[in-house]
C-alpha positions in Angstrom: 93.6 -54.2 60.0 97.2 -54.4 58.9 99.9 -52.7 61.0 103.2 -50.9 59.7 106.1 -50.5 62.1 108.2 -47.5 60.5 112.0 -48.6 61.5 114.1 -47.1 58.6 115.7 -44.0 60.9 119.6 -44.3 61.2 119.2 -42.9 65.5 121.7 -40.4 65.6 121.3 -39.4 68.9 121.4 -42.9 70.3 124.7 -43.3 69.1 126.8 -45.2 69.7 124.1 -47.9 70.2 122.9 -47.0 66.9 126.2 -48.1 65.1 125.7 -51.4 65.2 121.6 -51.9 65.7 118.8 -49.9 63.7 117.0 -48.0 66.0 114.2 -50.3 67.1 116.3 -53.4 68.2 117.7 -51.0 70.9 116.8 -52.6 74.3 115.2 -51.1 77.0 114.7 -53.0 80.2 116.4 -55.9 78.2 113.9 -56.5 75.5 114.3 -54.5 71.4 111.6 -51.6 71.7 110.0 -53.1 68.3 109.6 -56.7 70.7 107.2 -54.5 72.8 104.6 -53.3 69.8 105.2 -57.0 68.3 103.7 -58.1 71.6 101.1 -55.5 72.2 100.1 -56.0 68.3 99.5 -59.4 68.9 97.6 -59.0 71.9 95.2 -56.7 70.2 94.5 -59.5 68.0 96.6 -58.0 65.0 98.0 -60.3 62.2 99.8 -59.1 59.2 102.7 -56.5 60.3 104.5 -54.5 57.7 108.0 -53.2 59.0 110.0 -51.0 57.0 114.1 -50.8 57.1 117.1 -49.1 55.9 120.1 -48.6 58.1 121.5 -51.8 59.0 118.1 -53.1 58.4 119.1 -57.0 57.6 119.1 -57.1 61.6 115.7 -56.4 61.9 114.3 -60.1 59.5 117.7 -62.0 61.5 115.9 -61.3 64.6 112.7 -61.2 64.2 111.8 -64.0 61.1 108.3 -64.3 59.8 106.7 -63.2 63.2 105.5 -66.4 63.8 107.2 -66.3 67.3 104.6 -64.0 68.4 101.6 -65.3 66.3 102.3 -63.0 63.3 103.1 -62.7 59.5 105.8 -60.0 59.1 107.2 -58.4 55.9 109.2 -56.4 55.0 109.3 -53.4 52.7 113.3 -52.6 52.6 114.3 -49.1 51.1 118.1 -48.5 50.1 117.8 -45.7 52.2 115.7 -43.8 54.2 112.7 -42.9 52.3 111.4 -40.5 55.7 108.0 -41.1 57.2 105.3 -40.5 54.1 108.1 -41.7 51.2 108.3 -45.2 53.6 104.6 -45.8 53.7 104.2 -45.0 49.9 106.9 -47.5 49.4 105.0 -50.4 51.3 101.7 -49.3 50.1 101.7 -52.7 47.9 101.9 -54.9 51.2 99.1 -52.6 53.2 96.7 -52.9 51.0 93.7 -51.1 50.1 92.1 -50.3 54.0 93.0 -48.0 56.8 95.7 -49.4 58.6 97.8 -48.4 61.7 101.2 -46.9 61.8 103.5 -46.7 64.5 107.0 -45.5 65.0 109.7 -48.1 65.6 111.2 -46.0 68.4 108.6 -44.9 70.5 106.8 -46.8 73.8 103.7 -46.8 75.0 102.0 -48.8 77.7 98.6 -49.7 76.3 97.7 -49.5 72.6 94.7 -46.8 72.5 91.6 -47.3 71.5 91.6 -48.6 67.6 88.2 -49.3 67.5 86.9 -46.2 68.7 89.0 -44.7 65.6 88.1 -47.0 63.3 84.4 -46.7 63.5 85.0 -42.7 63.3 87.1 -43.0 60.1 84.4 -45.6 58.9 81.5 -43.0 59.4 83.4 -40.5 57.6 84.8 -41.2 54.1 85.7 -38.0 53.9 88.6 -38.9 56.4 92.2 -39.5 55.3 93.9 -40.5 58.8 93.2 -40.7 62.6 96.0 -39.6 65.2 96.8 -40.1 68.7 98.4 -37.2 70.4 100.3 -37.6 73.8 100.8 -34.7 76.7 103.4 -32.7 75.5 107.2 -33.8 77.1 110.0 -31.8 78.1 111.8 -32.2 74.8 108.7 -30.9 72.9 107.0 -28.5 75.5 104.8 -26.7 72.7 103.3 -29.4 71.3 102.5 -30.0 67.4 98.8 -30.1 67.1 95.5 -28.8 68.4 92.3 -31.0 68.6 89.8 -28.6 67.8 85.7 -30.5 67.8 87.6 -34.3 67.5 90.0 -32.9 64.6 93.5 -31.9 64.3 94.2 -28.4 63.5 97.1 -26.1 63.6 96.4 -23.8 66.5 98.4 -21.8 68.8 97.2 -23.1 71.9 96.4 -26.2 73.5 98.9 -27.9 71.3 99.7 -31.5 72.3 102.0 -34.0 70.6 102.0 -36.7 68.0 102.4 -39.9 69.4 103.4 -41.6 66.3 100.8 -43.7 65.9 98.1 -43.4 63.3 95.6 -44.8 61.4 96.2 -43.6 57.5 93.7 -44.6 54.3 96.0 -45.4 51.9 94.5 -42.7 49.7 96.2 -40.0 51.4 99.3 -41.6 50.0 97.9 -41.9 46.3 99.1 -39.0 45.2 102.5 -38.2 46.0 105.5 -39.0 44.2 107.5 -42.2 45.4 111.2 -41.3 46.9 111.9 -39.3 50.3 109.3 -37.3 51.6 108.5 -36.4 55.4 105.0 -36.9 56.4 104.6 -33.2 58.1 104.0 -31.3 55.2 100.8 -33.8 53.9 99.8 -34.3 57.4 99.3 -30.1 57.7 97.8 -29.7 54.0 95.3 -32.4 54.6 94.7 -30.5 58.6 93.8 -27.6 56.6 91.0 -29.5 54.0 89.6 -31.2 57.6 90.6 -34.4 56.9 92.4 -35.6 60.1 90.4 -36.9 63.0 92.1 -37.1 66.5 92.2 -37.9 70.0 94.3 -38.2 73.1 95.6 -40.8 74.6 96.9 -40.8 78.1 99.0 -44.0 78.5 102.3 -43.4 79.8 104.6 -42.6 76.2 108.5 -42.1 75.8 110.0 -41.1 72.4 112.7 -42.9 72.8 115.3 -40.5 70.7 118.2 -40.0 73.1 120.1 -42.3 75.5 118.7 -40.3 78.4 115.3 -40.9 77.4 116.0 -45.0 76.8 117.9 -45.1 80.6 114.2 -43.0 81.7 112.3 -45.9 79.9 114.6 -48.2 81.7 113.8 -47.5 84.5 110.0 -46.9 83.9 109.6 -50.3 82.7 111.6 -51.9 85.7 109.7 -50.1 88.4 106.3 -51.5 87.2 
């Protein structure tokens, strides 16, 4: 399975770090937040690692080559700018290939990878499937959650809403269809909720969305303490 590490987002609350560094080279606990999935990839015996970029994304190659630092083939699927989440993965389509593969914000940490072959082999027994999502307990910043997991599938509900982790496995079908330029990955994600097509589970690894500089000194100091 191939792996895309979505790293386009300009960071405007993690300014002014974000003026000189896209988003994911932002260190927390002295090491880029992208260096972290790159390692945790790797261990999880992943090869081939798409990254997308956009704001100041020449940084992003300069740093981090051809992957082969960590036992990895990196590319990279550059847009002039920011195509948002779905108009990023349609871009890069061409490098994923024609299988499932996992997506995973650039800004976001988790301590252990969840369980990909558990969602594999559920997305494998059901064609019918267009992606698999990992939802997280809902944090402070997002007490009321953004999905439901009602009988192993996502669903718009008004209780027990918990929230996406940004990670994913996506079929590149559910992609197919739209139009190539900017478009967010919310609204496809909800219309194909509504035809049953998203499978889901919860992971409880610890998980920071790492979209303020409050959140990257919490991180910090997570990471440091253990």
């Amino acid at each position: 399975m191939k792996a895309m590490i979505l790293a386009a987002g300009r960071g405007e609350r993690l300014r002014p770090l974000t003026d000189s560094l896209p988003k994911p080279l932002v260190k927390a606990a002295g090491k880029a937040l992208i260096v972290y999935h790159l390692e945790k990839l790797a261990a999880a015996g992943f090869k081939d690692i798409v990254i997308n970029h956009a704001w100041l994304g020449h940084k992003l190659p300069e740093l981090l080559g051809d992957g082969s630092n960590w036992g990895l083939s990196i590319r990279y699927s550059a847009e002039d700018t920011a195509l948002e989440t779905a108009g990023g993965i349609k871009h890069a389509l061409p490098l994923l290939g024609t299988e499932p593969f996992l997506v995973i914000n650039g800004d976001i940490y988790i301590d252990e990878l969840p369980d990909l072959e558990h969602a594999k082999t559920i997305m494998q027994n059901n064609l019918a499937l267009d992606a698999f999502l990992w939802l997280v307990d809902n944090p402070q910043h997002n007490p009321h959650g953004d999905f439901a997991i009602i009988d192993n599938q996502l669903a718009e509900s008004t209780e027990n809403k918990l929230t996406y982790s940004g990670m994913g496995i996506y079929h590149p079908k559910m992609f197919a269809d739209i139009a190539p330029g900017k478009r967010a990955l919310g609204p496809i994600l909800r219309q194909k909720m509504s035809q049953h097509k998203v499978a889901g589970s919860h992971s409880s690894s610890y998980w920071c969305d790492v979209g303020t500089v409050e959140r990257l000194e919490q991180l910090t100091r997570y990471i440091e303490s253990h």
